[in-house]
N, C-alpha and C positions, 0 to 999 in steps of 0.2 A: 752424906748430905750433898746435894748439887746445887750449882753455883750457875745462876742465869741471870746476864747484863742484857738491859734494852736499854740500846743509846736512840736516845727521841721519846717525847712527849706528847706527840701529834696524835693524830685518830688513831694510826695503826698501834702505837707504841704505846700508848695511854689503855686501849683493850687490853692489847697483850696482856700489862702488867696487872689486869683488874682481873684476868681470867685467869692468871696464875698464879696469885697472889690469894685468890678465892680458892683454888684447888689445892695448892702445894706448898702457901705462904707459911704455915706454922711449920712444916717439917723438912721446908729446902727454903736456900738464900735465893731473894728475889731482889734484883738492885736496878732501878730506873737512872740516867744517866741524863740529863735534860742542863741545857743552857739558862733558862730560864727557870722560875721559881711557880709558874704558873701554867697552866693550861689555857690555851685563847681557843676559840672556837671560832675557827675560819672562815664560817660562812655567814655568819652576822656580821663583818668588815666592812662586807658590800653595804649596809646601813649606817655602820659607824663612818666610813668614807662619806658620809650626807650631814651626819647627825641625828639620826634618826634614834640611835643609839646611845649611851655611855659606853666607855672600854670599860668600865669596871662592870656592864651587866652581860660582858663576852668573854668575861677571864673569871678563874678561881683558882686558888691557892691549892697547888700540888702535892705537900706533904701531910696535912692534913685527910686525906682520900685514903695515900698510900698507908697511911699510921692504920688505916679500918683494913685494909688487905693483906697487912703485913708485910710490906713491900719497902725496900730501903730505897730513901732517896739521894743522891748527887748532884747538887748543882753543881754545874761545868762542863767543860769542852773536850771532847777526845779530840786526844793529838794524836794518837798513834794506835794501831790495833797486832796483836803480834800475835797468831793464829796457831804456828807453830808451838807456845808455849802456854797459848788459850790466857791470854791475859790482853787489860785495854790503859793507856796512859790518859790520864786525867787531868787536865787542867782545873783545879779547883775554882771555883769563886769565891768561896767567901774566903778561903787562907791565900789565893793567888798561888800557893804552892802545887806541883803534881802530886801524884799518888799514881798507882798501879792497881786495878782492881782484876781479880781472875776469874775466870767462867769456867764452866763445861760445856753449857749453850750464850748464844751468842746473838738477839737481835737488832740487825740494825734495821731502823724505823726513824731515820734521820726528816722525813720528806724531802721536798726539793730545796736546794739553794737557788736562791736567785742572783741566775749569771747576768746581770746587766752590763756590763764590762762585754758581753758579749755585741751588743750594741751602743757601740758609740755613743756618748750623751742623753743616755736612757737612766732613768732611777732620780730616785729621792734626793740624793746627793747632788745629784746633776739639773735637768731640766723637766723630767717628769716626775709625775706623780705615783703610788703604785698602793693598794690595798691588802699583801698578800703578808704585810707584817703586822703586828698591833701600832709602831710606833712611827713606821710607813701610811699606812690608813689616819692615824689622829693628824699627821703631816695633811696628806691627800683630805680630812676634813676642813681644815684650818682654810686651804688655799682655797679649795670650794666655795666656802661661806663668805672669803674677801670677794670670791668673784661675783657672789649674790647680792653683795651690797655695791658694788659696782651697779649690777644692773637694773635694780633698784633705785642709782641715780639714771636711767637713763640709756647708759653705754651697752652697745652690742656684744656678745662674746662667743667666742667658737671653742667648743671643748669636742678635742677627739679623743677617745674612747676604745681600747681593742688590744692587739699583740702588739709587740714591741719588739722580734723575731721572727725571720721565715720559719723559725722550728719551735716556736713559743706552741705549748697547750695555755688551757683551763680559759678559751673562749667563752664561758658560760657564766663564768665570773662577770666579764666584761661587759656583757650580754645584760647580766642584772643590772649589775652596777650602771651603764647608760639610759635602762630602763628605768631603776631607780632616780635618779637623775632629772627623766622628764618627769615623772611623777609630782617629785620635789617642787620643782619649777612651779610646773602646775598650779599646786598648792598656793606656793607663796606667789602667785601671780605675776612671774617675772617670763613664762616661759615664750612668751613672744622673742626677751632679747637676746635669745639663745640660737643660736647653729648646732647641734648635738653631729657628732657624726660617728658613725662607728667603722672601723677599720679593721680587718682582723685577714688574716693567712688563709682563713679555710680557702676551700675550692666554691663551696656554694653557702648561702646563709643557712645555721642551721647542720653544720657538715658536725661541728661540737669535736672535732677527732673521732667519732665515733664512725665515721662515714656516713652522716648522717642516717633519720631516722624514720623509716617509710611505716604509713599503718593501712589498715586497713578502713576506708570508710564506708558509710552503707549503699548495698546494690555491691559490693566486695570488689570495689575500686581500689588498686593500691595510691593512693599520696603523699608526697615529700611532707614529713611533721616539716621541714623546711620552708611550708610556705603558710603554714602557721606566722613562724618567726617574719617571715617578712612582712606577711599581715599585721604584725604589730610592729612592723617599723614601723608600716604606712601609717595606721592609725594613731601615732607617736611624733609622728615628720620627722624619724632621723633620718640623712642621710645614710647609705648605703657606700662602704668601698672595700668590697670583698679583694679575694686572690691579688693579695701584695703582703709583699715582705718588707718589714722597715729595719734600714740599712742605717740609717743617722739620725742622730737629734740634736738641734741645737737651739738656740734659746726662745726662734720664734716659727720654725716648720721642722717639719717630720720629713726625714726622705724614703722614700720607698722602692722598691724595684716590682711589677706586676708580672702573674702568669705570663706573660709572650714576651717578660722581657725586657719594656719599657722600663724607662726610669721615670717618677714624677716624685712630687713635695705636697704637702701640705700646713697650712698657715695653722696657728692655734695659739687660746690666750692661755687653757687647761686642757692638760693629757693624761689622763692614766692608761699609761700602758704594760701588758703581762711583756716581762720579760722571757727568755731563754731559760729551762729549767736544765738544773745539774745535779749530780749523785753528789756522794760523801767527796767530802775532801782533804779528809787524812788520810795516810797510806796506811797500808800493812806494809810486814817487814819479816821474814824467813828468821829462822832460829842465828842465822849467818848477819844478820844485820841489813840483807839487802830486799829492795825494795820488790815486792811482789804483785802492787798492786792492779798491775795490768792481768794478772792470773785469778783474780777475783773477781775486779770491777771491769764493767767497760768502755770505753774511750771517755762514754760523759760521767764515768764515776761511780755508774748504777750498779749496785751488784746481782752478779752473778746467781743464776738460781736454775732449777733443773728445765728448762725449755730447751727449746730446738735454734740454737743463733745460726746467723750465717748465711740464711733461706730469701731467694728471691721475695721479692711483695708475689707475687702470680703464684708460690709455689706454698708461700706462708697465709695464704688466703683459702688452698686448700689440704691446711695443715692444722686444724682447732688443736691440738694434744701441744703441736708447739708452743704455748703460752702453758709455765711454770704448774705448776698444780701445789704443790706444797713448799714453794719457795724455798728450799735448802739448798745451799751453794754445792755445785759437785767436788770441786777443790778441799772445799775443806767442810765435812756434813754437821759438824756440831753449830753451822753458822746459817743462819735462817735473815733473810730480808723483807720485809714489810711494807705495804703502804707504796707511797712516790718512791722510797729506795730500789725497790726491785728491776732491774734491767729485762726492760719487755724486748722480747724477740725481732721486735719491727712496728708499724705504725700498724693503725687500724685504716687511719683514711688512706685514700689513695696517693701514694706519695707523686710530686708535679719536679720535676728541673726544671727551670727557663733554659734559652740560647743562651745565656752566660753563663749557665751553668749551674746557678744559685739554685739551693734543693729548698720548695717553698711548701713545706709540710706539716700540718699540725702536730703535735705531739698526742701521745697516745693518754689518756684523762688516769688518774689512779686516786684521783681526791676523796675526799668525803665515805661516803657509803663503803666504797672502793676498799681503802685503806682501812675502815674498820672489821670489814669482810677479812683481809688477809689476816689482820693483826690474829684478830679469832683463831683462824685456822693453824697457823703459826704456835700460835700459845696453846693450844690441844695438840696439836704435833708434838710438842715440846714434853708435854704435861705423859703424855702416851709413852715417848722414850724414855721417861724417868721413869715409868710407872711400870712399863714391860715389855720396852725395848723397840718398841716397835710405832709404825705412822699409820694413823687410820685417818686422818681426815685429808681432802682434798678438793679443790674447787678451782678449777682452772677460771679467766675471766672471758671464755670462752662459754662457759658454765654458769657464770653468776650473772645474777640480774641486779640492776641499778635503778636507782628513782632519784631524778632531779628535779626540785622544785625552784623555778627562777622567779621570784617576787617582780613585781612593776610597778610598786608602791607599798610601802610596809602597812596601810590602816586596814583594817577588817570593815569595814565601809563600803569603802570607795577604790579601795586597791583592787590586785586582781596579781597570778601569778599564773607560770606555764608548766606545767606537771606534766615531765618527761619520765617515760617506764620504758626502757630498753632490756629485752631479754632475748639471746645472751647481750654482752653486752657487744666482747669478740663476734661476728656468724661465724655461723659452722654451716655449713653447707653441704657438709656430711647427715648433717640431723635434718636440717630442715629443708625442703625442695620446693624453695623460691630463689628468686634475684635475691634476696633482701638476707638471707641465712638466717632469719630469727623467728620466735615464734610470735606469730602476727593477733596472733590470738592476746594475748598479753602485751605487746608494744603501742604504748600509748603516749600520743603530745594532745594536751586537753588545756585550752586557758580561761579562767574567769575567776568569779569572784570567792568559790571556792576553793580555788587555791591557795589562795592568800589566805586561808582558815587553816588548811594543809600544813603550808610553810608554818606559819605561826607555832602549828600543835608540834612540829616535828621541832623545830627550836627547843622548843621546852622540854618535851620530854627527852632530846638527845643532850641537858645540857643538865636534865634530872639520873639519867644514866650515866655520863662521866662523874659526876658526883660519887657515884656508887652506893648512890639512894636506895630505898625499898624496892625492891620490883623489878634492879636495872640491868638482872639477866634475861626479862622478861621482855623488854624493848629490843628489840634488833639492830643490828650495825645498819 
């Protein structure tokens, strides 16, 4: 009987154990390892951050799922992962006591931590606000809704919006979430006494880490979907303050350093901003007791998996195969990484230094779609070695195509959202022979009121497929 541990809960890890647990759960140990006792669904935040939402219609009970897959579950924290002996150290929750659980496969599917410590007086605890936890978001709703009733008596308020790192990803969060934002306003008819402004790292609006996303329009014009996005600043009145990195926070401006260099600030009454994302942050540890985990993970944590590291941007741009294909670590093969855990090769967008030096870079997106993609492939990888020894599935993100839906108001009304299809999501510039390395035929930014139907439907039925409802092999990641 073999013995497979997925530490994490998230898209990737929540698949994983649903595809494995479906295939191999009655005749092999399936054991989920999660902190929490629940599944949150990440991408309703951006509403719960308004109120648009409850936390309780973005989350469900975890071991209930796993009981229909056969899938054992662990609430608690890995302290330690020991590779050499194929076993993981557990921090229990509910005994507070460890334990030791053993594998033969191994995923991790932690997603990102968030490094706010990486910037100075950034985070929940500190002076910003942030959406990327359940208990962060009910926070970042709370201070919102004081600042609503503030402006409702009257008083002006500036809320900025955006990264919170020169090397912060998941701009598109932020992106909604400010969008969201004016909507709200709108609504309660307060959005006159607002300043909204959005901030973020990219290089241009719309860059999303993905280098941004060109389509095609009619008469077979290429256009920046980028100037979609800016089109609904306009029509929005946020302010725009792209290509800057934020270096400080403290209680009533933001500081920042810009592409060429400068330094400036920015005043604000509310911030939500994405922090710095980081890999795992337990070690491994060699059969000898010592520390290994620079030989798995890399500098930020992420582990290790079969790609091409080490490659200039000029040279990893015309390199599509460098990005992982079936995620299993070369070190050590029985250990497969999933989701935001996986250490990507290099950025997708163009990476920028200023004169001082500071590397002002989006990070490369592995959210949503993303991670439920890997998780899949990972767990039929897995499901394939048990079964005969061998790896049949792969999908480099070079390969895979994604669809972002960015809401602008949650009512099927009067809302309207911006439905992003990037395919691949990587270029390959091998395959396809344009500027743009995708195929044009398929890459699409579209906004109106049918999105907002889009968004809606895909809520539901991705929150009727983590259930592991009727049908929810039939839904796709």
């Amino acid at each position: 009987m073999a013995k497979v541990v997925i530490i994490g809960a998230g898209f990737a890890g929540h698949t994983a154990a649903m595809y494995l647990g479906d295939a191999i759960g009655k005749e092999h140990d399936i054991t989920v390892i999660h902190k929490f006792d629940i599944f949150g669904f990440v991408p309703s935040w951006v509403w719960l951050g308004i109120g648009a939402v409850k936390p309780e219609e973005t989350t469900f009970k975890l071991k209930p799922v796993y009981d229909k897959f056969n899938v054992n579950f662990v609430q608690g924290t890995v302290t330690s992962v020991h590779p050499d002996e194929n076993y993981v150290i557990v921090n229990q929750a509910n005994s507070g006591g460890e334990a030791s659980v053993e594998y033969d496969y191994l995923v991790v599917a932690t997603g990102a931590h968030m490094n706010y410590d990486a910037t100075p007086g950034l985070g929940p605890k500190k002076f910003t606000e942030s959406i990327c936890h359940l208990d962060s978001a009910i926070q970042a709703r709370d201070s919102y809704l004081q600042l609503v009733e503030k402006m409702k008596r009257g008083e002006r308020q500036r809320l900025v919006i955006g990264t919170g790192h020169p090397m912060a990803a998941c701009q598109g969060a932020a992106f909604e979430y400010i969008t969201n934002i004016h909507a709200d306003l709108t609504q309660r008819g307060v959005r006159d006494k607002a300043e909204l402004v959005y901030l973020t790292n990219e290089p241009a609006l719309g860059d999303f880490g993905v280098n941004g996303i060109n389509v095609v329009k009619p008469g077979g014009r290429i256009a920046r979907g980028g100037d979609l996005i800016d089109a609904a600043m306009d029509d929005f009145g946020i302010v725009k303050s792209i290509r800057r990195g934020v270096k400080e926070v403290d209680e009533k401006k933001i500081y920042w350093e810009d592409f060429e260099g400068n330094f400036g600030e920015d005043d604000y009454d509310f911030a939500m901003l994405i922090p710095q994302s980081r890999g795992v942050k337990f070690p491994f540890f060699d059969k000898n007791g010592e520390d290994i985990s620079s030989k798995v993970t890399n500098p930020g944590g992420f582990v290790l998996a079969d790609g091409i590291y080490g490659l200039s941007y000029d040279e990893l741009v015309k390199t599509p195969d460098a990005w992982p294909a079936n995620y299993q670590n070369p070190q050590y093969p029985n250990i497969f990484s999933a989701g935001i855990a996986f250490a990507p090769p290099g950025p997708i967008s163009v990476p920028h230094v200023t004169k001082n030096g500071t590397s002002i870079t989006p990070g490369a997106p592995r959210t949503g779609m993303i991670s439920g993609v890997i998780g899949r492939v990972v767990a039929l990888n897995i499901i394939d070695l048990i079964k005969e020894g061998r790896m049949t599935h792969h999908e480099r993100m070079s390969e895979m195509l994604a669809v972002c839906i960015a809401s602008n108001g949650k009512s099927l009304w009067n809302g309207s959202a911006i439905v992003m299809i990037i395919y691949p999501i990587v270029p390959d510039h091998t395959r396809y022979d344009n500027k743009e390395g995708r195929d044009l035929f398929v890459t699409r930014v579209e906004r109106g009121l049918s999105g907002a139907w889009l968004k809606q439907m895909v809520e539901t039925t991705f929150m009727h497929k983590f259930k592991g409802n009727l049908g929810w092999k039939y839904i796709p990641e």
